[in-house]
N, C-alpha and C positions, 0 to 999 in steps of 0.2 A: 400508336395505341391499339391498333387493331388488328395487331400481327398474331399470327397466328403459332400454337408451339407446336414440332412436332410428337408423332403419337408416342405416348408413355411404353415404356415394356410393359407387355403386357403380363407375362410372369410375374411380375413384383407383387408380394403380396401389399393390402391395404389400397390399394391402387383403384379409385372408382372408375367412371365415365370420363372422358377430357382429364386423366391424370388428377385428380382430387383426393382428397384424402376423406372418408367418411364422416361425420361427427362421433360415432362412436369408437373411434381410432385414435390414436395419437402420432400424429407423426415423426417422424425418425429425427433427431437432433443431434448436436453434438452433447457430449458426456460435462457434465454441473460440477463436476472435481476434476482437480488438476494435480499437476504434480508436486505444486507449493501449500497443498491445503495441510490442516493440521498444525500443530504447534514445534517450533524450531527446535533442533536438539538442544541447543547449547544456550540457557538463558543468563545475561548479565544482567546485575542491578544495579543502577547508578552508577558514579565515576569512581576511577580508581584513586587509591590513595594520593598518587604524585602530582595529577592535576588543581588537586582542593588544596594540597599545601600549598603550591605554587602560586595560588588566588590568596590564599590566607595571607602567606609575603608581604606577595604585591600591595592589598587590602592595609596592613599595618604601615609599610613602608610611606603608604600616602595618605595613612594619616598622621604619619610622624612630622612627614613635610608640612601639614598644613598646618598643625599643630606649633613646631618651628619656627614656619612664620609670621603666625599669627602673633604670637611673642615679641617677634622683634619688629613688627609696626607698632607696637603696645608701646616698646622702649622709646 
């Protein structure tokens, strides 16, 4: 805990006593934007047509079955 750092360059601007940075300074960060910011070129909306029929199908198909047998425990 009590190690010691070596001395800051002294050239650097913003640079106090023991390498500090002033309060009325800001110190040097990395950069708040990246290379993903902004909005995507290419926007889709919802699914395409092949996938929703293919629910639709399936969707009818099982209620034809339940429908079917329902009918014939009735008989």
């Amino acid at each position: 805990m009590g190690t010691q750092h070596p001395e800051p360059d002294r050239g650097a601007p913003g640079l106090g006593p023991g390498g500090g940075v002033p309060p009325e300074e800001t110190p040097a960060a990395e950069g708040s934007t990246g290379a993903e910011t902004g909005p995507r070129d290419k926007q889709t909306r919802g699914w395409s047509k092949g996938p929703v029929i293919l629910l639709g199908i399936l969707v009818v198909l099982c209620a034809a079955f339940f429908i079917a047998y329902a009918v014939t425990v009735a008989l």
